[in-house]
C-alpha positions as CSV (number, residue, x, y, z in Angstrom):
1,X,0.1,88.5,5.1
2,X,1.1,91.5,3.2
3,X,3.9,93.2,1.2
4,X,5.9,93.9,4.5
5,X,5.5,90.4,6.0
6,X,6.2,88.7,2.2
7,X,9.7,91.3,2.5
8,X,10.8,89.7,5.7
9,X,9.9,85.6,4.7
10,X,11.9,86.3,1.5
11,X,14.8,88.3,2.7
12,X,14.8,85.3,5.6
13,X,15.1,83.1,2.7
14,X,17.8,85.2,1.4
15,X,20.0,85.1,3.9
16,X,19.6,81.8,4.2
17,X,21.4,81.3,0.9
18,X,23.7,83.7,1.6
19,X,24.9,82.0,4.5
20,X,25.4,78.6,2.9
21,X,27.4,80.4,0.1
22,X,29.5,82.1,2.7
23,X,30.1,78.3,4.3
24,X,31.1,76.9,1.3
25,X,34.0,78.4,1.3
26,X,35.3,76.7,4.8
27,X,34.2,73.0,3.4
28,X,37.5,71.8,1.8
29,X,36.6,67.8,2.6
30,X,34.4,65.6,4.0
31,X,35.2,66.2,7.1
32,X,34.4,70.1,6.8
33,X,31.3,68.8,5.0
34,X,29.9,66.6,8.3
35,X,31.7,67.4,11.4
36,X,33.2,71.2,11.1
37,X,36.7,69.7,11.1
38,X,36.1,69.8,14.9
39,X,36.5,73.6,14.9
40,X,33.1,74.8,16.0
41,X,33.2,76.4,19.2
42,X,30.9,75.2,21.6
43,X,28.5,77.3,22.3
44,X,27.8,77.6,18.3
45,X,27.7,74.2,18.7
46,X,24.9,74.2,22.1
47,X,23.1,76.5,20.0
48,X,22.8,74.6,17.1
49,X,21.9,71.1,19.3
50,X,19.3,73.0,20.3
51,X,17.7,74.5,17.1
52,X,18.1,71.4,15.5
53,X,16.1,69.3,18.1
54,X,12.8,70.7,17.3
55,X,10.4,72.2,14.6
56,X,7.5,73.6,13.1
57,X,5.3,70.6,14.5
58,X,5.9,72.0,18.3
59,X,3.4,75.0,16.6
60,X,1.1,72.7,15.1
61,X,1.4,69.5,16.7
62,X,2.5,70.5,20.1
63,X,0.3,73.6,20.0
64,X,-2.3,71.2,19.9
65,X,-1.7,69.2,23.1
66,X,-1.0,72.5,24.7
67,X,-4.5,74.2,23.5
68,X,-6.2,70.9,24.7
69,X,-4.5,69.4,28.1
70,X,-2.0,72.7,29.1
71,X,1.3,72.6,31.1
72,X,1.7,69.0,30.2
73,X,2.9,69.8,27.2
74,X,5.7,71.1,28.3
75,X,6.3,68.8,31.5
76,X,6.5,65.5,29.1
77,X,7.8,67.0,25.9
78,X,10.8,69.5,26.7
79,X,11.6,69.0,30.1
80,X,12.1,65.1,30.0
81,X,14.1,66.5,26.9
82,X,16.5,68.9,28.7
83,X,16.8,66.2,31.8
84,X,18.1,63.6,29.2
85,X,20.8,65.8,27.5
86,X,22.0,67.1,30.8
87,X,22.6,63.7,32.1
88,X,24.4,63.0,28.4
89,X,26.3,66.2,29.1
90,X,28.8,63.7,31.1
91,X,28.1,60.1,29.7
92,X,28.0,60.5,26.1
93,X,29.1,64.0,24.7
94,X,32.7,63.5,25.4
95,X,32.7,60.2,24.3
96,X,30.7,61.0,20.7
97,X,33.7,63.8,20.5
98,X,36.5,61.3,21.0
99,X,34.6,59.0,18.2
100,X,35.7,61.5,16.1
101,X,38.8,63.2,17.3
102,X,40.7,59.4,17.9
103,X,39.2,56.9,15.7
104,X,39.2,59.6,12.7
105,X,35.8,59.0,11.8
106,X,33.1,61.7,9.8
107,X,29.7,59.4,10.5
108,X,28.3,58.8,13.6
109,X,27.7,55.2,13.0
110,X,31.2,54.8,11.4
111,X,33.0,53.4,14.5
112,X,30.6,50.4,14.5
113,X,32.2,48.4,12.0
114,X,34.9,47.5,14.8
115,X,32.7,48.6,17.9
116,X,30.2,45.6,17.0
117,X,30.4,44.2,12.8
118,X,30.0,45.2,9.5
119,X,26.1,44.1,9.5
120,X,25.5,45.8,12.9
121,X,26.4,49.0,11.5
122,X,24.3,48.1,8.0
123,X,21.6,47.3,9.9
124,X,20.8,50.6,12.0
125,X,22.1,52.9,8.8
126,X,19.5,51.4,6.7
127,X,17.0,51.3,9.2
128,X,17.6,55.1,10.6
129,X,18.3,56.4,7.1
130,X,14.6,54.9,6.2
131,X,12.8,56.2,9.6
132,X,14.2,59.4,9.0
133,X,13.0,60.1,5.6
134,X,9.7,59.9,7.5
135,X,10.2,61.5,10.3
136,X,11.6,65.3,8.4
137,X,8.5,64.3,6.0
138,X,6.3,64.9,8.8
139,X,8.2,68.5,9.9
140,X,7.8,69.3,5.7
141,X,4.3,68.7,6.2
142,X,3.9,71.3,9.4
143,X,5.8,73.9,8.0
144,X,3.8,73.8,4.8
145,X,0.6,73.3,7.0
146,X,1.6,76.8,9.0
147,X,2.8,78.6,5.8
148,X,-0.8,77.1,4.0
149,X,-2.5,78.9,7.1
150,X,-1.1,82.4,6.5
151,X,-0.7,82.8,2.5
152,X,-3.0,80.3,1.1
153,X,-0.3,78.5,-0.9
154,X,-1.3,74.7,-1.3
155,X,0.6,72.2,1.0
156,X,2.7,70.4,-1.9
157,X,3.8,74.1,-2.9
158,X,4.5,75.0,0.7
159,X,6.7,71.5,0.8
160,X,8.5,72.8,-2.2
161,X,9.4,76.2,-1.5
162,X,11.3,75.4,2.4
163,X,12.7,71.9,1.0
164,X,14.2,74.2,-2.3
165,X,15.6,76.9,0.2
166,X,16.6,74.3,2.6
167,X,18.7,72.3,-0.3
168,X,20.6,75.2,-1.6
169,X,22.3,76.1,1.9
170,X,22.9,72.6,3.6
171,X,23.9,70.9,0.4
172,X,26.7,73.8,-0.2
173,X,27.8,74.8,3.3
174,X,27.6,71.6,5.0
175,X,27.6,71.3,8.7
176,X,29.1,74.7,8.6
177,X,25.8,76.0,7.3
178,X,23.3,74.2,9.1
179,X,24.9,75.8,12.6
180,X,25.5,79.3,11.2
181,X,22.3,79.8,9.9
182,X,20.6,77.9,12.9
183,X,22.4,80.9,15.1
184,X,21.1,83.2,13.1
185,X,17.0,81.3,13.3
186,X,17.7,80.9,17.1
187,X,18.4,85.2,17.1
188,X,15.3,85.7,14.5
189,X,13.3,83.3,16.5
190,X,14.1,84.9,19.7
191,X,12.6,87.9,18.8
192,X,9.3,86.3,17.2
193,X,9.0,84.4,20.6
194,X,9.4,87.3,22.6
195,X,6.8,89.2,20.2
196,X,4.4,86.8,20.4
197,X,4.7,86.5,24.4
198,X,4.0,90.5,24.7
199,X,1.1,90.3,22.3
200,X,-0.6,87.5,24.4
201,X,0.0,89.4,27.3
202,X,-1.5,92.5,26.3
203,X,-4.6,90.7,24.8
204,X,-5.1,89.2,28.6
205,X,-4.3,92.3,30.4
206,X,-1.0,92.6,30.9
207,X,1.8,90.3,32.6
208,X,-0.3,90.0,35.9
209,X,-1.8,87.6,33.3
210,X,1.2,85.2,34.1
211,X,-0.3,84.2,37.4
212,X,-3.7,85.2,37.1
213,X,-5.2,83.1,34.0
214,X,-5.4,79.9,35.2
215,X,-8.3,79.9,37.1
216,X,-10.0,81.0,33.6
217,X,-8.7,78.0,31.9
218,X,-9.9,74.3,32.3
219,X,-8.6,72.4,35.5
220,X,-6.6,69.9,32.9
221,X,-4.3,72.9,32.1
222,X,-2.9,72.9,35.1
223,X,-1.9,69.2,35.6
224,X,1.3,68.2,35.0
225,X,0.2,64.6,33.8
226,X,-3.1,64.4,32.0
227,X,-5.2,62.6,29.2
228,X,-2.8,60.3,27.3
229,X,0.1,61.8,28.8
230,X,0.5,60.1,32.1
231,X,3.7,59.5,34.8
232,X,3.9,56.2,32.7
233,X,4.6,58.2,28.9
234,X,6.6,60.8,31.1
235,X,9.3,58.1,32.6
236,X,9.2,56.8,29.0
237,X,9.9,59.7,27.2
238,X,12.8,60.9,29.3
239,X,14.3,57.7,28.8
240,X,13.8,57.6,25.1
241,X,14.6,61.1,24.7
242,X,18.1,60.7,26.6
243,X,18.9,58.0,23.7
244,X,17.6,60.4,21.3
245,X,19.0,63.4,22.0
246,X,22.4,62.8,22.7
247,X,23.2,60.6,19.4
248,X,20.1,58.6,18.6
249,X,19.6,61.4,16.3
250,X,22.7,61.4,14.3
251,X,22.4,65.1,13.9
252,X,22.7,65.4,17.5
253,X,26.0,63.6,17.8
254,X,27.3,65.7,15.2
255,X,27.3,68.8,17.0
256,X,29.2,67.3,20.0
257,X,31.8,65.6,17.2
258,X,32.1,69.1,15.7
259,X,34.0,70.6,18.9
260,X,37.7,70.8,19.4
261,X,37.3,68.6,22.3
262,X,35.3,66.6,24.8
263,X,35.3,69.2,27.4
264,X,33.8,71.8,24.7
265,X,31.1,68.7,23.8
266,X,30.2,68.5,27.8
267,X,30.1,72.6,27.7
268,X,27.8,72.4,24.1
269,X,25.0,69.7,25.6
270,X,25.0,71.9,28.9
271,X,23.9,74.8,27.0
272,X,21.5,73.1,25.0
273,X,19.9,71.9,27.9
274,X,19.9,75.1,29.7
275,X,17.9,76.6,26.6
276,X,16.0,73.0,27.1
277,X,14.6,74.0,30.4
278,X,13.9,77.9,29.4
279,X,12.8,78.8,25.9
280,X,10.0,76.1,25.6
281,X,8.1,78.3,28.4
282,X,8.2,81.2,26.5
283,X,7.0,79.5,23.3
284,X,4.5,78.0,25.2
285,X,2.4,80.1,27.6
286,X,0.9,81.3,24.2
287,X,-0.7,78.0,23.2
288,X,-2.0,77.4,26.9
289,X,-3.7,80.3,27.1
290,X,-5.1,80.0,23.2
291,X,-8.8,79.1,24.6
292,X,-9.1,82.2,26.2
293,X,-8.2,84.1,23.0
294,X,-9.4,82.0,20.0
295,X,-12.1,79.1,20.0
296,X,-11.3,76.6,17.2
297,X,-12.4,72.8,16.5
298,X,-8.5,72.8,14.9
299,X,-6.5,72.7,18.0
300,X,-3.1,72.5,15.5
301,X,-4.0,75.9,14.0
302,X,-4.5,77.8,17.1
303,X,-1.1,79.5,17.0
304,X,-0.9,80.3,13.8
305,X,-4.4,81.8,13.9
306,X,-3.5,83.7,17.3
307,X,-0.3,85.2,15.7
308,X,-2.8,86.7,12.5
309,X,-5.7,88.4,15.5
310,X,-2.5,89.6,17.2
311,X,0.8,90.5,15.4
312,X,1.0,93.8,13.4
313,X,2.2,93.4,10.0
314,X,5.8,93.0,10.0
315,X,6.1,90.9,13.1
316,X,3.7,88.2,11.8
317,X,6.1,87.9,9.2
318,X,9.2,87.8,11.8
319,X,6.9,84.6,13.7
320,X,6.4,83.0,10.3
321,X,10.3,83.2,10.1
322,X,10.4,81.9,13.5
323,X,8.2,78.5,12.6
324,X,10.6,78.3,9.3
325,X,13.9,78.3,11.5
326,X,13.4,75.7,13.4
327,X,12.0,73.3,10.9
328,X,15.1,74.1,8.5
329,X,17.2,74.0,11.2
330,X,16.4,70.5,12.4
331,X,15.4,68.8,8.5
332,X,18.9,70.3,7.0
333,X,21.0,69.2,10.1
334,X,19.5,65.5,9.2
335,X,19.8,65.8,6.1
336,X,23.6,66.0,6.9
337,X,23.6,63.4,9.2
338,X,22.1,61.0,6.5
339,X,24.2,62.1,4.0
340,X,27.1,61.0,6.3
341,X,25.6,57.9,7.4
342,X,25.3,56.8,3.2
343,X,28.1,58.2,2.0
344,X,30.3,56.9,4.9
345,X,28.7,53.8,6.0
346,X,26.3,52.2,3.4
347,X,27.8,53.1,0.0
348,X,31.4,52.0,0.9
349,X,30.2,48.5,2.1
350,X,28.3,48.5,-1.3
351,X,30.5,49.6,-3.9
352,X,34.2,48.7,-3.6
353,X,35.1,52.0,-5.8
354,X,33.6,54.1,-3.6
355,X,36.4,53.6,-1.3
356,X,39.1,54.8,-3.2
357,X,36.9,58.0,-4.2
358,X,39.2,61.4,-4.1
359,X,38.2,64.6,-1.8
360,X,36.6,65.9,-4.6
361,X,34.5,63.2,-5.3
362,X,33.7,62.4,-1.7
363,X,32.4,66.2,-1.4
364,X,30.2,65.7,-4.8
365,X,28.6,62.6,-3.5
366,X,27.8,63.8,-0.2
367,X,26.0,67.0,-1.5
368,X,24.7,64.8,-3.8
369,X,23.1,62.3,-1.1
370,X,21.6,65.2,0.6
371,X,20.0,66.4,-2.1
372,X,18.4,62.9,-2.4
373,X,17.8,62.4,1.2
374,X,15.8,66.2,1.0
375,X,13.6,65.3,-2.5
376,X,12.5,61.6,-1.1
377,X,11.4,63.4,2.6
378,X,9.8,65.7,0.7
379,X,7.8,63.3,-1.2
380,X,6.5,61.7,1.7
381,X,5.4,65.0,3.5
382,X,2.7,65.0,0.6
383,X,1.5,61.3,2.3
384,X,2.3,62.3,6.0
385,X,-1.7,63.0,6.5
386,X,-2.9,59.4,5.0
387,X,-4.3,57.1,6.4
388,X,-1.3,55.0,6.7
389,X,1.1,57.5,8.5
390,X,-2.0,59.5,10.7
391,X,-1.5,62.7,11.9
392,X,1.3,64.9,11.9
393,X,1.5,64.2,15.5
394,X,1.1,60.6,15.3
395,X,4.0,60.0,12.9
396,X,6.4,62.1,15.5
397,X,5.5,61.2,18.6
398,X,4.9,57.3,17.7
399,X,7.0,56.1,15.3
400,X,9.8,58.6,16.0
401,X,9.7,57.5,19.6
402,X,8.7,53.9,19.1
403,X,11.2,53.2,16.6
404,X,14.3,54.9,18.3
405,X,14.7,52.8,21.0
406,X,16.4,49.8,19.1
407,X,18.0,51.8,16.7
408,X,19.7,54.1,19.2
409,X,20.5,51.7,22.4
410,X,23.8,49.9,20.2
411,X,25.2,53.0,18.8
412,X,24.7,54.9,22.6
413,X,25.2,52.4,24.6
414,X,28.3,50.3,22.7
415,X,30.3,53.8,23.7
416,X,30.3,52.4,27.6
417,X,32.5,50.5,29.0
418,X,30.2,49.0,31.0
419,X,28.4,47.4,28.0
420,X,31.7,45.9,26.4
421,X,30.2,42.6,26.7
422,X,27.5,43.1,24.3
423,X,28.5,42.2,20.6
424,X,27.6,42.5,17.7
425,X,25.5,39.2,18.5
426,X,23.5,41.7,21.2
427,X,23.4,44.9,18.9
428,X,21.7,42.9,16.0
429,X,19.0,40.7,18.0
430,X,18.1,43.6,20.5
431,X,17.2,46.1,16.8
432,X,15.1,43.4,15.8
433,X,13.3,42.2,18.3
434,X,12.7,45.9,19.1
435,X,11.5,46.6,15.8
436,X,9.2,43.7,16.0
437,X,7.7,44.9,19.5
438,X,7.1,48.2,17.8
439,X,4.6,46.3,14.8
440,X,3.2,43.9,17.2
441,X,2.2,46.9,19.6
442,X,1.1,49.5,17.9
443,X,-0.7,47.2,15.0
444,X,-1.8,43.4,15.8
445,X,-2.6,44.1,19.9
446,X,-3.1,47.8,19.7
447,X,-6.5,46.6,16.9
448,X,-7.2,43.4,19.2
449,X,-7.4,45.5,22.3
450,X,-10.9,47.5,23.2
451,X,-9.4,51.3,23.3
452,X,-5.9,49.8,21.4
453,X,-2.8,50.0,23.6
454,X,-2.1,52.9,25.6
455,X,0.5,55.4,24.1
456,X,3.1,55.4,26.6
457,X,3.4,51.5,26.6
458,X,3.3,52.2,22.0
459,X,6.6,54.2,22.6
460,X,8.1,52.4,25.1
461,X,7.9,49.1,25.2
462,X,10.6,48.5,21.6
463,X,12.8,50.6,24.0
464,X,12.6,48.3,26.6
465,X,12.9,45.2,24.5
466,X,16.0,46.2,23.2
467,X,17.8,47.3,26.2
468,X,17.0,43.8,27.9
469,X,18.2,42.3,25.3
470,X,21.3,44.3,24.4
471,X,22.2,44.1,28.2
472,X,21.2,40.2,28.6
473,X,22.4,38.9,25.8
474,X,26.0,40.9,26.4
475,X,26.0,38.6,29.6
476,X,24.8,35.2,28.0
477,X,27.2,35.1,25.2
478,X,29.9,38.1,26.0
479,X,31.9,38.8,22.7
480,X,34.4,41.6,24.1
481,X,37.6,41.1,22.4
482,X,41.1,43.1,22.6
483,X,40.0,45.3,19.6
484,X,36.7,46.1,20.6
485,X,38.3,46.9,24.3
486,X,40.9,48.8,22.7
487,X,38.3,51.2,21.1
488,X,36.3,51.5,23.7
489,X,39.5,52.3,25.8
490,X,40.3,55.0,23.7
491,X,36.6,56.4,23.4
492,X,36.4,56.4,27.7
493,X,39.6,57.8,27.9
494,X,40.2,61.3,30.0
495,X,42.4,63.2,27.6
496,X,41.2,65.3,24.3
497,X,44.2,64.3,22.1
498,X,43.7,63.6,18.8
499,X,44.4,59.7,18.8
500,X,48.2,60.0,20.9
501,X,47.3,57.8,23.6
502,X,48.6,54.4,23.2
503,X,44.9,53.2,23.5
504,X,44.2,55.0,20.4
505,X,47.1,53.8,18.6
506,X,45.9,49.9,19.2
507,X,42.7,50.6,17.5
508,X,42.6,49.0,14.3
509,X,41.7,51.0,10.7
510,X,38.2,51.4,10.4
511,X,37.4,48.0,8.4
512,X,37.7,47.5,5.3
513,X,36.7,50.8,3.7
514,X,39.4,52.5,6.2
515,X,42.1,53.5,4.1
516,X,39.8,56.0,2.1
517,X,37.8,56.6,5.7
518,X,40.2,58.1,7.3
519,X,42.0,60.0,4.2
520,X,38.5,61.3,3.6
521,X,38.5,62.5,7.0
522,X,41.7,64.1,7.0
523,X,42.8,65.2,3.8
């Protein structure tokens, strides 16, 4: 890097800031703070679903499978991806947005204290607070790798310098914030795509090269399955990624709760997996063809070390932007999510004053649990690479993956109808057993077995634990009641009103906590 490149990282930076200043002045409550007040428009919020769904480690991590096994990376990473939210684009975006706009919630997991119990929703906040703090360590620690790559800075500095930026504009601006400045990485990252795309294609020969490289490249490239990732991980990860991506991540349901109505949260998830399908192919033809342009026993680094043999100065700085948008994009989005999720869920069932907090103080404490959310991921970005987490890869694909599964099926699932059997009683006992199969497989078999358990049956079986067990246990000992129909009557319901239908009037306050809930959310 030099002068011109360190010019456009730190007026990236800057406008970062500037951004989040700019927001601050549209968060008046809590409400602004986590859901936009459900005023964003929907393709802001498609565009920010999007952005906010991947970072830095498709450059190292995924650049890695790419530069090693080909087109699979893309056939069993973003296209299961894309498939899953389009099929959420009709079964769970409109019904996340009615979670807000009827039951005047702020928190994704807020509507489960009367959906299931006051432990069921306990139980997957503290769980999905504690797996994310891991999982945004592990995008601290490939952004840091990446920026370690091009200016030599140390990786505990390069954690510090993205999670300080990242702080100042999520913690001020809110969910305002995070999807303004992730339009404005999606734009910046658009054009570092497109650079790097032309570059490649000019080092090969020209965009003939589209068509014409494969046969240079090995015949695993070209297989849509391959290696570890078989038809087997591919059926899994659509299925885990269709819980993931439309609410599993909490920062996912929050852009469909942001809009002004279920028919703009159908719209947003249709965009997002519109860009789903497309962008990733541009992002990627790069890292396929990477063994016909560098040769490196670091298959993580090959993108990064493409962009310095081919980018002027100026436009390598523009791609190191690009691999800083999305990780900002996606670890300040969370961080809102899991500000929401404590603020909203865990802190009111812990402290009785907490519910009788003013706007003012509700705004303080949620800036001030993202701010502690952001310094404890950070922390473990500097352990992401031991021995106990593995690779940067590893802690993504496997735990993320593995671990989803029984946290996401009750809070996804418990919005259908057709599940209004399964209780609280189903919710708790399918999260645990499913946490369980994730130890027992990838620890205690996975060391007893010759070659340890393949990865598709590490990620997928905890999924598949829990969903027989939320679905079999719903039927063994059904525990729908009038209130918990009456809620899911008004989440299934056709019309956008804020809470008018007579459904939505029979729901009851949300708990205990309610009183200050819903003030919080409306004030």
């Amino acid at each position: 890097m030099n002068s011109l490149d360190w010019a456009v990282l730190i007026g990236y930076f800057g406008v970062m800031v500037a951004i989040g200043l700019w927001s601050h002045k549209r968060v008046d409550n809590v409400s602004d703070f986590f859901t936009a007040g459900g005023k964003m428009p929907w393709w802001l919020s498609g565009i920010s679903h999007h952005m906010s769904g991947y970072s830095a480690v498709m450059f190292t991590g995924y650049a890695a499978i790419a530069y090693q096994y080909g087109i699979t990376s893309y056939v069993t990473w973003s296209f299961p991806i894309a498939i899953g939210i389009a099929i959420g684009s009709q079964l769970f975006a409109p019904r996340l947005n009615r979670v807000r706009s009827k039951l005047r919630v702020a928190s994704p997991l807020e509507y489960l204290k009367n959906r299931y119990n006051l432990p069921t929703q306990q139980a997957l906040a503290w769980s999905g607070v504690l797996l994310k703090i891991v999982d945004v360590g592990a995008k601290w620690a490939a952004i840091s790798t990446l920026l370690s790559i091009f200016t030599g800075v140390s990786l505990n500095q390069g954690i510090l310098i993205t999670g300080a930026v990242t702080a100042v504009y999520c913690t001020v601006g809110g969910l305002w914030a995070d999807a303004l400045t992730e339009l404005g990485q999606f734009i910046i990252q658009f054009i570092a795509g497109i650079a790097m795309l032309v570059a490649v294609l000019h080092e090969l020969g020209g965009i003939s090269s589209l068509w014409n490289v494969w046969d240079d490249l090995p015949d695993t490239h070209h297989q849509p399955t391959v290696g570890p990732y078989t038809m087997t991980f591919l059926l899994a990860y659509l299925f885990i990624k269709t819980f993931e991506y439309n609410g599993g991540m909490w920062n996912q349901a929050q852009r469909y709760m942001a809009t002004d109505s279920a028919h703009s949260a159908k719209r947003s998830a249709r965009l997002s997996a519109i860009l789903w399908f497309v962008w990733p192919l541009v992002l990627f033809f790069p890292m396929w063809v990477a063994p016909l342009i560098i040769k490196t026993d670091k298959p993580a680094d090959s993108y990064a070390l493409m962009a310095q043999d081919l980018l002027p100065h100026g436009l390598l700085g523009l791609v190191i932007v690009g691999f800083f948008s999305h990780t900002m994009a996606m670890c300040s989005s969370d961080a809102n999510a899991i500000a929401a999720v404590v603020t909203r869920d865990i802190m009111p069932a812990i402290f009785k004053s907490v519910r009788e907090w003013s706007t003012r103080t509700g705004l303080l404490a949620a800036r001030y649990a993202t701010l502690l959310f952001l310094a404890l991921s950070m922390a473990i970005a500097t352990q992401v690479n031991s021995d106990f987490f593995g690779d940067i890869i590893t802690v993504v694909i496997k735990w993320v993956a593995g671990l989803m599964g029984p946290i996401a099926i009750p809070l996804i699932l418990g919005l259908l109808r057709v599940f209004r059997k399964s209780g609280p009683t189903a919710a708790l006992v399918s999260w645990a057993l499913g946490l369980v199969a994730f130890y027992l497989v990838n620890y205690p078999i996975n060391d007893a077995i010759d070659g340890g358990v393949n990865l598709e049956y590490q990620v997928s079986v905890p999924l598949a634990v829990s969903l027989v067990l939320f679905i079999g246990i719903g039927y063994i000992k059904p525990e729908d009641t009038p209130e918990r129909d009456a809620i899911l009557d008004s989440i299934n319901s056709d019309d956008d009103g804020p809470g008018s239908s007579s459904a939505a009037l029979s729901v009851p306050k949300q708990g205990a906590t309610d009183r200050s809930s819903v003030a919080g959310a409306t004030d």
